[in-house]
C-alpha positions in Angstrom: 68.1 -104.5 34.4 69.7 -102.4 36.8 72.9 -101.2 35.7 76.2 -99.9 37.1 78.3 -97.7 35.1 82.3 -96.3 36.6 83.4 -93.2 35.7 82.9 -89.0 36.8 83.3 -87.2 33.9 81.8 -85.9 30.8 82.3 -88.9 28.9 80.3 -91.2 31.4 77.8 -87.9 31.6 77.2 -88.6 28.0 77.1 -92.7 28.6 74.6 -92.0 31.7 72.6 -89.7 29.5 72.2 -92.4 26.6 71.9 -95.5 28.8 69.0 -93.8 30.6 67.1 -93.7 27.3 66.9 -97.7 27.4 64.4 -99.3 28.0 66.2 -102.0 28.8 68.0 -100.3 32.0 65.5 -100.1 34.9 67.7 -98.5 37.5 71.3 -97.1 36.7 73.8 -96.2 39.3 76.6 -94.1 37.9 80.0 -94.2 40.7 81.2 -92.1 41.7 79.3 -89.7 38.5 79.0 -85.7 39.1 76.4 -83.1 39.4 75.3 -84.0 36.1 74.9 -87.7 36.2 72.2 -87.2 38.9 69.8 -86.3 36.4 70.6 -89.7 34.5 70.4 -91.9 37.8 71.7 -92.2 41.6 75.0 -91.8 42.4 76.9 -93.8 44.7 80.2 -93.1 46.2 82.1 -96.1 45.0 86.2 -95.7 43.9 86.1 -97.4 40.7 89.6 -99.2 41.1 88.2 -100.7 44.7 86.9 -103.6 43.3 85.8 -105.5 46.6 83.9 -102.4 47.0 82.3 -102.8 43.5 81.4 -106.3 43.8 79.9 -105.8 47.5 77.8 -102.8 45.8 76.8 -105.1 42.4 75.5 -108.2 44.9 73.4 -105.7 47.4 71.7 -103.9 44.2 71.5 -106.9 41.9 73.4 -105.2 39.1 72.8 -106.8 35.9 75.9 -105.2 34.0 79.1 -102.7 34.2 79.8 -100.7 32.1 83.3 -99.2 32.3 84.1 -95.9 31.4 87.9 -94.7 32.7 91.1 -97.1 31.3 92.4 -97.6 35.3 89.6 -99.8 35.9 90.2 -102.2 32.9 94.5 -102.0 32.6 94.0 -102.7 36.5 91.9 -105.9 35.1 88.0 -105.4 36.3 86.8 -107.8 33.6 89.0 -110.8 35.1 87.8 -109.7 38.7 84.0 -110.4 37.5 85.4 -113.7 35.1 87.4 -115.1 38.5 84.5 -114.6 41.0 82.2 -117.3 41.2 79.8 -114.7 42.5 80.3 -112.3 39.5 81.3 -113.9 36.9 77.6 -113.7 35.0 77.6 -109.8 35.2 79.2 -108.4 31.8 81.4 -105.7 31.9 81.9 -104.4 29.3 85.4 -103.5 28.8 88.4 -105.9 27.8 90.3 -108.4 29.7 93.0 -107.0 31.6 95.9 -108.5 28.8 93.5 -106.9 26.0 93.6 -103.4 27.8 97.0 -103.3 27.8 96.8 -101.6 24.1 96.2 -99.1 26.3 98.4 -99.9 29.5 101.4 -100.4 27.8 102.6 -98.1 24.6 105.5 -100.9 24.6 102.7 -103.8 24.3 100.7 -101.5 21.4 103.5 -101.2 18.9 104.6 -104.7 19.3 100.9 -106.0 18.8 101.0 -103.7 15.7 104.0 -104.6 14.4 103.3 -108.2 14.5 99.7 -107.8 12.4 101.0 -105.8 10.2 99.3 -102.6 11.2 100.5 -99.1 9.5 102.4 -97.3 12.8 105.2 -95.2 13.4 108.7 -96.6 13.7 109.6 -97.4 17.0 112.3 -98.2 19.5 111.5 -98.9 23.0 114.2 -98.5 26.1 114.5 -98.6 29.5 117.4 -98.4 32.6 119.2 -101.9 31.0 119.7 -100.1 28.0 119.7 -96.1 28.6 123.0 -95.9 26.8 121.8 -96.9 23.7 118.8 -95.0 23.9 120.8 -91.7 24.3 123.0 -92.9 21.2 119.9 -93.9 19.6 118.4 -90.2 20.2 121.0 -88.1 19.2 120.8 -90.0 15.7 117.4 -89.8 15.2 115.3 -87.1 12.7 113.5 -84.7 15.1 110.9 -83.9 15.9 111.4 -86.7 18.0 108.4 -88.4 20.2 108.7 -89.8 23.8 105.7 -91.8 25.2 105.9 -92.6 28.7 104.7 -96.8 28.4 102.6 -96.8 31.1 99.5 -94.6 32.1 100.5 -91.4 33.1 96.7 -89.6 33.0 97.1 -88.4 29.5 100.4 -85.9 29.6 103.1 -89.1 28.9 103.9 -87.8 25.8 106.6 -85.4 24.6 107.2 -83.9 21.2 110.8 -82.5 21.7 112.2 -80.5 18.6 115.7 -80.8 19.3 118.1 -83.2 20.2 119.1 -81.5 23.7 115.2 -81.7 24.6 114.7 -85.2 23.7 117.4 -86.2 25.9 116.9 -83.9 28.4 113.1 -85.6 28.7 114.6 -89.1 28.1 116.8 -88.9 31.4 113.5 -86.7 33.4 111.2 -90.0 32.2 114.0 -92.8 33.2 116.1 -91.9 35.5 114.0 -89.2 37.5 110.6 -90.5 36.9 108.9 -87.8 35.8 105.8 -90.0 35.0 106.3 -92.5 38.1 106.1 -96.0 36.9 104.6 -95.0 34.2 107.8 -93.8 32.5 110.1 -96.2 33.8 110.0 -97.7 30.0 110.0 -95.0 27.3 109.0 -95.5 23.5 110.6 -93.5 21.0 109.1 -92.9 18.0 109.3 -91.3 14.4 107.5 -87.9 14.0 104.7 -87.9 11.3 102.9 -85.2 9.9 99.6 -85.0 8.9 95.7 -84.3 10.8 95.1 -86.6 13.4 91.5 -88.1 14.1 89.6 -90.2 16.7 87.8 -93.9 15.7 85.9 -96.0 17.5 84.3 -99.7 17.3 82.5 -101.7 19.7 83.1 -105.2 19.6 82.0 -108.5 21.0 85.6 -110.1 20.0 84.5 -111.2 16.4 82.6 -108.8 14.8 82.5 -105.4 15.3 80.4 -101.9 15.0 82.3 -99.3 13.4 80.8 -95.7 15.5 81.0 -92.0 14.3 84.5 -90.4 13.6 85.4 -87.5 15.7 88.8 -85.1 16.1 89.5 -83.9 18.7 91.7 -80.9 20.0 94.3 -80.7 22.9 95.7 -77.9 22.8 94.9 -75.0 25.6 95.1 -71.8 23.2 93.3 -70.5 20.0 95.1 -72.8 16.6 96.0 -75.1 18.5 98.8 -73.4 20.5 100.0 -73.6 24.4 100.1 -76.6 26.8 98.6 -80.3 25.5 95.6 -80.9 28.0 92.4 -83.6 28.0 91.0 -82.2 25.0 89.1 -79.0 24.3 86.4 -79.9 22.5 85.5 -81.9 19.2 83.9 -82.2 15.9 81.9 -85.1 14.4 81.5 -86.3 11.5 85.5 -85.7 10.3 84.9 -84.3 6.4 88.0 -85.5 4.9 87.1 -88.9 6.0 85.7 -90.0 3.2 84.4 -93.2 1.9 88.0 -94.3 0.1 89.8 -92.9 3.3 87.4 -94.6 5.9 88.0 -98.1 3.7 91.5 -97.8 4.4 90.9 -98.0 7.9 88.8 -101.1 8.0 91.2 -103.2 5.4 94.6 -102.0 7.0 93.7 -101.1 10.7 90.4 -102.1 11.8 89.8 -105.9 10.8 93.3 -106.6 11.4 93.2 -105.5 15.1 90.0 -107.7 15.7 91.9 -110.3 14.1 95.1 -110.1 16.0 93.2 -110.2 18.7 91.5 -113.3 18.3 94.5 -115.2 17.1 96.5 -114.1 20.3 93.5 -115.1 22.1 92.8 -111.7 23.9 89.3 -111.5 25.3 87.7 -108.2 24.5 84.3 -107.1 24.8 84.0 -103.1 24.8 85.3 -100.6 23.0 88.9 -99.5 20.9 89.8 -95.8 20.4 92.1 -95.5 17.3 94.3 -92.8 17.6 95.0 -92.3 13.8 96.5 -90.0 11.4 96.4 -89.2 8.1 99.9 -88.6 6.4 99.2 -87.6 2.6 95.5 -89.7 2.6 97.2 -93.2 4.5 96.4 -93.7 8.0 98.2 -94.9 10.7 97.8 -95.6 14.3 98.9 -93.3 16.8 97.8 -95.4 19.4 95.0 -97.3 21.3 92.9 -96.4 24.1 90.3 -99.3 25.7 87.7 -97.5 26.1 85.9 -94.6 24.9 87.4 -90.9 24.7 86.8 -87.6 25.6 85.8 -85.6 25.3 84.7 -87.5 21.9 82.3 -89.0 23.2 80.1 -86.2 23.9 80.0 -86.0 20.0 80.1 -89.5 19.1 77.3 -91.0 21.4 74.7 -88.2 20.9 74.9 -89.3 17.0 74.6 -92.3 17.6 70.6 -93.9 17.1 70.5 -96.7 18.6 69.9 -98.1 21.9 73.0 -98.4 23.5 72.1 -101.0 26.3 70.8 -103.1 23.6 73.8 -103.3 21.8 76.4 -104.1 25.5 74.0 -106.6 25.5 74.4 -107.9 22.0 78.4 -107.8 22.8 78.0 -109.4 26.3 75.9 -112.3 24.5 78.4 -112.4 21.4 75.7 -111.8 18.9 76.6 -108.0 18.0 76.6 -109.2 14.4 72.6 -108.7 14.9 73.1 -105.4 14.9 73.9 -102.4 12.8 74.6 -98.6 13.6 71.9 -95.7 13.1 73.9 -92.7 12.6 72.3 -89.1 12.6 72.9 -87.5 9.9 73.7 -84.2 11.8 77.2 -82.9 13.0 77.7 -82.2 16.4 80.3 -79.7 18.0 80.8 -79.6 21.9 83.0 -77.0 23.6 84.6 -77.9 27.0 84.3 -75.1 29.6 87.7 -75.0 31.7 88.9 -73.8 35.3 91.3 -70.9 35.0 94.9 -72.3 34.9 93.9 -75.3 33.1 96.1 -77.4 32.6 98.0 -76.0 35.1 96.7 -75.1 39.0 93.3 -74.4 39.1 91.1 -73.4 42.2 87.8 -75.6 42.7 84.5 -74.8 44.0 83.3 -71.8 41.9 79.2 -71.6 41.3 78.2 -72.4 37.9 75.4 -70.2 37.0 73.1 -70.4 34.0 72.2 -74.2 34.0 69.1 -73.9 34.9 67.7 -71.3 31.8 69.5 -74.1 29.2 66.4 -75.1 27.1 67.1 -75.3 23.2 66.1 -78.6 21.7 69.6 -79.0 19.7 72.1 -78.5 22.8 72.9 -81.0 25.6 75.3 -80.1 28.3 77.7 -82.4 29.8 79.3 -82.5 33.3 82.9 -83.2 33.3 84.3 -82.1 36.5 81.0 -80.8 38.6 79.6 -81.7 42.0 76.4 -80.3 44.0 77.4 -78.3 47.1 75.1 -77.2 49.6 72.6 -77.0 46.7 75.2 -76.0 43.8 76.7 -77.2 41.1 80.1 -75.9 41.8 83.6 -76.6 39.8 85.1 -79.8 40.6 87.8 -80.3 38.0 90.3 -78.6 35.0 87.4 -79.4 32.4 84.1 -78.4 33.8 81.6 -78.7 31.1 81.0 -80.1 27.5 78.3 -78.0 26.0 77.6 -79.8 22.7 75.3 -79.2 20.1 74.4 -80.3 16.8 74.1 -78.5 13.2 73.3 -79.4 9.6 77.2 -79.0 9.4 80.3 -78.3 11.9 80.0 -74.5 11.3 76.4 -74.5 12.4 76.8 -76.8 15.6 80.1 -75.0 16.8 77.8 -71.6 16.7 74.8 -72.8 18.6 77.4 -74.1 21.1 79.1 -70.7 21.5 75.3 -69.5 21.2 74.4 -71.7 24.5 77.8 -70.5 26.4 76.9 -67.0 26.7 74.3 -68.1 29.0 77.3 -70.0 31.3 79.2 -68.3 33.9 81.7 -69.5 36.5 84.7 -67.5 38.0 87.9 -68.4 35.5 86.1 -69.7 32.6 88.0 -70.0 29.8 87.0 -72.3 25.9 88.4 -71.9 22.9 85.8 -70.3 20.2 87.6 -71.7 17.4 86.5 -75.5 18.1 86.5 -77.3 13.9 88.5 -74.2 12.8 89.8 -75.8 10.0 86.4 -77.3 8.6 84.7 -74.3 9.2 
């Protein structure tokens, strides 16, 4: 089966790496992929939000399936482009309908769906132009720390923690009125603080059953103990320790099953994958939110525990038989570090040689591209996060050291990565 997977960064490095594996996938064309994807199969210079371009590209090369890494694709509605085209409509993507993906499109849409299943979430208001009175009323009542989420997609920085009341409205009326986050913030959800560690699930599902995958946390911040500027995300950790068998039960009874189930009874078609954004506030979780489709850098944690063979099971989902199947976990933790531009998250300069890639031989370390490309022969910098250098470890401690281990042998002008990856496990 020849297979086309969308996406450029470390995540669909990771999803290009496994998929290759398969002996299932004949040919894979990864668009528009990076330096690093070439090793997994061809790249082709395809704008994954160009869907006429996609569908010309998937009818010349007889693709037999799409994967879908990024959210745009899906909230933009890629699986109802295939479903609508007489021409395409027997390709799976996998990925959710464009109504289903709107768990991630719209924060608005999210609490709502949560609220009406029953799901444990934050309080919430939501408020836009019509009423910006009351929301500035409603602000300068509420308990801070106070959280703003943009409601659309706003490339992962649409959300504010503001500590005081003058800050909270002084983002509220940036978001609204000024559009600090384009359309994205044109709506704003305002929600109730909650303490506690955050974490990252993930399932795959056909739309009945599902397949519950590793556990991962993640972290955001730009400085050592989690300090400075949010950005994409650091590095990560999997498996999460304090999730535990009693915790990870919770999950399933109070968050999982009921978000397959709302889902079928609102009749939202959804093949692919959910990110839970959780947290756990004294041992309960709740949902921060929903993403549609894998994260990362997670997933350069997540998918190289993970046994089985991926194209197998998007097929299984595509063909609505993923009860069939169950998850091989190794038993090993992996750790990967992201490698950033200098300035990250702020300005950064591109094209700097990345030397050191080609002495990288240990057996326990893989090395994701995030934001690579070849230059006249180089792998040069192409983006804020440049590399995911992940490795596995009887525990967190042991794979965060054989990362750090590997980096040593990585240079590139600027780079800066936070040593201290699963501080507080290790």
């Amino acid at each position: 089966m020849h297979i086309l997977l969308l996406g450029s960064g470390g995540r669909e490095h990771a999803f290009a790496w496994r998929i290759s594996q398969s002996p299932l996938c004949t040919r894979l064309f990864i668009a528009p992929g990076n330096a690093g994807t070439m090793a997994c199969g061809t790249n082709v210079s395809l704008d994954p939000v160009d869907f006429a371009s996609v569908k010309s590209f998937c009818l010349s090369e007889e693709i037999g399936m799409v994967v879908v890494g990024p959210e745009e694709p899906l909230v933009r509605g890629i699986y109802d482009f295939f479903k609508s085209d007489p021409q395409l409509w027997e390709i799976p993507v996998i990925g959710p309908s464009r109504e289903a993906a709107q768990l991630e499109g719209s924060k608005a849409f999210a609490k709502a769906f949560m609220t009406r299943h029953g799901i444990p979430t934050a309080s919430y208001r939501e408020f836009d132009n019509n009423n910006y009175t009351e929301g500035v009323d409603y602000l300068q009542r509420h308990a801070t720390p106070i959280v703003l989420k943009a409601d659309g997609l706003a490339a992962g920085k649409g959300v504010i923690i503001a500590q005081n009341h003058v800050e909270a409205m002084a983002e509220f009326e940036l978001m609204i009125q000024q559009s600090k986050f384009g359309e994205a913030g044109h709506k704003v959800v305002v929600e109730e603080f909650l303490t506690g560690v955050e974490l990252s699930m993930f399932v795959l599902t056909d739309g009945k059953g599902y397949l519950l995958f590793p556990e991962a946390k993640d972290y955001k911040r730009i400085g050592e103990g989690d300090t400075g500027l949010n950005t994409g995300g650091m590095g990560a950790v999997s498996p999460v320790p304090f999730a535990d068998s009693a915790f990870m039960e919770k999950v399933r009874t109070r968050i999982i099953d009921p978000t397959i189930q709302g889902l079928q009874q609102e009749g939202l078609d959804y093949k692919g994958f959910i990110f839970f954004g959780l947290i756990s506030v004294g041992g309960e979780p709740y949902v921060i939110e929903y993403n549609c489709r894998m994260g990362d850098p997670e997933t350069e944690v997540v998918l190289p525990r993970i046994k089985n063979d991926l194209v197998a099971l998007f097929k299984a989902v595509a063909q609505g038989r993923l009860q069939d199947h169950q998850i091989d976990i190794d038993p090993r933790a992996a750790a990967t570090v992201m490698l950033v531009s200098g300035g990250y998250p702020g300005n950064y300069e591109k094209g700097y040689e990345i030397s050191g890639l080609d002495i990288l031989n240990e057996d326990d370390v893989l090395v994701f591209h995030a934001g690579t490309q070849l230059a006249n022969g180089r792998v040069v910098t192409h983006g804020g996060r440049v590399l995911a250098v992940t490795a596995y470890g009887g525990n967190i401690t042991e794979a965060v050291k054989r990362s750090l281990k590997i980096i040593e042998f990585i240079e590139f002008e600027g780079m800066y990565f936070r040593s201290d990856i699963g501080y507080e496990f290790r």
